[in-house]
N, C-alpha and C positions, 0 to 999 in steps of 0.2 A: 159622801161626796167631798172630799178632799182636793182643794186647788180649786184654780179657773179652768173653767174648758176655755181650750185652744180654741174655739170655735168661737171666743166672746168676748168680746173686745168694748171698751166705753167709746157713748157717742153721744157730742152734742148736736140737739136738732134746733135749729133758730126759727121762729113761726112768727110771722106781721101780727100785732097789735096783743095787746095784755090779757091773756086769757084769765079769765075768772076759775073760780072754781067749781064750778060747773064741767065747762071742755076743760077742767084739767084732771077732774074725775074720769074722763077716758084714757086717762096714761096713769095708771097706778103703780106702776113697775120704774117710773120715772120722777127726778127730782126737778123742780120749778125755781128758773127766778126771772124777774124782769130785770130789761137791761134795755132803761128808755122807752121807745114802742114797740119794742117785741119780747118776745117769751123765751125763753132760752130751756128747754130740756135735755137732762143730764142724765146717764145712766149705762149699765151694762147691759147689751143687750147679743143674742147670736143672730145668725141672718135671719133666718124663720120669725123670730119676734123683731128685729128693725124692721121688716117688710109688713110686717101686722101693725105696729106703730103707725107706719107712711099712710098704707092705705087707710087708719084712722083718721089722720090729717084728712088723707083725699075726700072721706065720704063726710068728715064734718066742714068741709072746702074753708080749711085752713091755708092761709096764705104761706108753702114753704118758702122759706129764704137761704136754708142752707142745711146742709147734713156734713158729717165733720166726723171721720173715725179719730181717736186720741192715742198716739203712742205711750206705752209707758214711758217715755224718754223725755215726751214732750208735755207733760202734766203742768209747767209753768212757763213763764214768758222769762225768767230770768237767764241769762248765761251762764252755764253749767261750770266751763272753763276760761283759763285765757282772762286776756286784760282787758277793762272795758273800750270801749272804741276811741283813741282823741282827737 
């Protein structure tokens, strides 16, 4: 298996309050960090396993706050180009 399948793209999922280790053993295919009071998961996922992720959320009534696909392009907050703003 050579390459990324087109089909799969990085996504961070944002979840209410600090999951332990515990609920974070049901996302094994995803990377964890806190950021204040919630949870922040990271990872590459295709549609078939983001939608198996969610409904993990759903059925452990995880509070979602946000789903976020990542462009290649856009993997940082810095400006790529051009002059800073003054």
């Amino acid at each position: 298996m050579g390459g990324m399948d087109p089909g799969v793209a990085t996504y961070t999922i944002r979840i209410k309050g600090r999951l332990g280790d515990a609920a974070l053993s049901a996302f094994p295919a995803l990377r964890s960090r806190h950021e204040g009071a919630e949870t922040v998961l990271i990872g590459d996922l295709d549609h078939a396993a983001l939608y198996g992720v969610l409904s993990e959320i759903e059925a452990l009534s995880l509070g979602l706050v946000e789903v976020r696909q990542l462009t290649p392009d856009r993997n940082t907050t810095e400006p790529e180009d051009g002059d800073p703003p003054r």
